[in-house]
C-alpha positions as CSV (number, residue, x, y, z in Angstrom):
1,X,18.1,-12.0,-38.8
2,X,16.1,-10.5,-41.8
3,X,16.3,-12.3,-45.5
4,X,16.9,-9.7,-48.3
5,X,13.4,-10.0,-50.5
6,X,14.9,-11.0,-53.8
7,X,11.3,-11.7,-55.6
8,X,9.5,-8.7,-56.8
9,X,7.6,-7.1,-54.3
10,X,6.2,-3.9,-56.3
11,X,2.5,-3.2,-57.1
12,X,4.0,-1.9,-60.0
13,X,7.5,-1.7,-60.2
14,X,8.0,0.4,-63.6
15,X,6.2,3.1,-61.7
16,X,8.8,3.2,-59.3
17,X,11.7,3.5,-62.3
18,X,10.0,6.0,-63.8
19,X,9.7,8.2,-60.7
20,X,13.2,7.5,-60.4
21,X,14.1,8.7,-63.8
22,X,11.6,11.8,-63.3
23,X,13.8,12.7,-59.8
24,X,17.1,12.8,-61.8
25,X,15.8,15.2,-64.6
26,X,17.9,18.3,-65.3
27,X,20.5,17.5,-62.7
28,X,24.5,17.0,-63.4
29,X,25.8,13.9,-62.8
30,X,27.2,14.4,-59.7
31,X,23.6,16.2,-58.8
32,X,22.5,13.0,-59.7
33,X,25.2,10.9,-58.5
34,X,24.3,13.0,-54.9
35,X,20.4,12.5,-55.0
36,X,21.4,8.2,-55.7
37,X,23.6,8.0,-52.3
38,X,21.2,10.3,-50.7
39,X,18.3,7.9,-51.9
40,X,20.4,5.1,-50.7
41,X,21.3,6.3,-47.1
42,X,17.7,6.9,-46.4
43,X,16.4,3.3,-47.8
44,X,19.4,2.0,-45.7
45,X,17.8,3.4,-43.0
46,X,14.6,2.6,-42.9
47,X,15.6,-1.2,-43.6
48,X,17.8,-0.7,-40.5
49,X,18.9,-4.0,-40.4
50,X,22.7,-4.7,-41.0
51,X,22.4,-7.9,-42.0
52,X,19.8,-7.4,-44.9
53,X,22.0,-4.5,-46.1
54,X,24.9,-6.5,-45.9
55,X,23.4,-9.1,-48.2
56,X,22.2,-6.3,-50.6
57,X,25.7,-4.8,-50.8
58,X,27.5,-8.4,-51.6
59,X,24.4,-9.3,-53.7
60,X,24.7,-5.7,-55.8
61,X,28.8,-6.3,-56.5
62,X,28.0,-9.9,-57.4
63,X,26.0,-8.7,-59.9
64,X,27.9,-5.7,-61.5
65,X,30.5,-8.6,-62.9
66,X,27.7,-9.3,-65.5
């Protein structure tokens, strides 16, 4: 069983947020709403480990009570 990385573990992570913003330029919401599960489905692939995805998806809820 993988651990979810929890530390940061970006070069540069604001380069990543801003490419992130740059992607959802221009679209609707639910353009944007489509490209975020899109995103999601293929990062949850490439993890490919149920576990670690598991973790992310209880860790993620957690965290939207804050």
């Amino acid at each position: 069983m993988s651990d979810l990385k929890l530390h940061p573990n970006f070069i540069n992570g604001d380069d990543f947020y801003e490419r992130l913003l740059t992607a959802h330029e221009g679209l609707t919401k639910a353009q944007s709403d489509a490209l975020n599960a899109r995103l999601i489905i293929l990062l949850a692939n490439h993890i490919g480990d149920m576990d670690v995805l598991d973790k992310a998806i209880t860790l993620a809820k957690d965290r939207r009570k804050t």
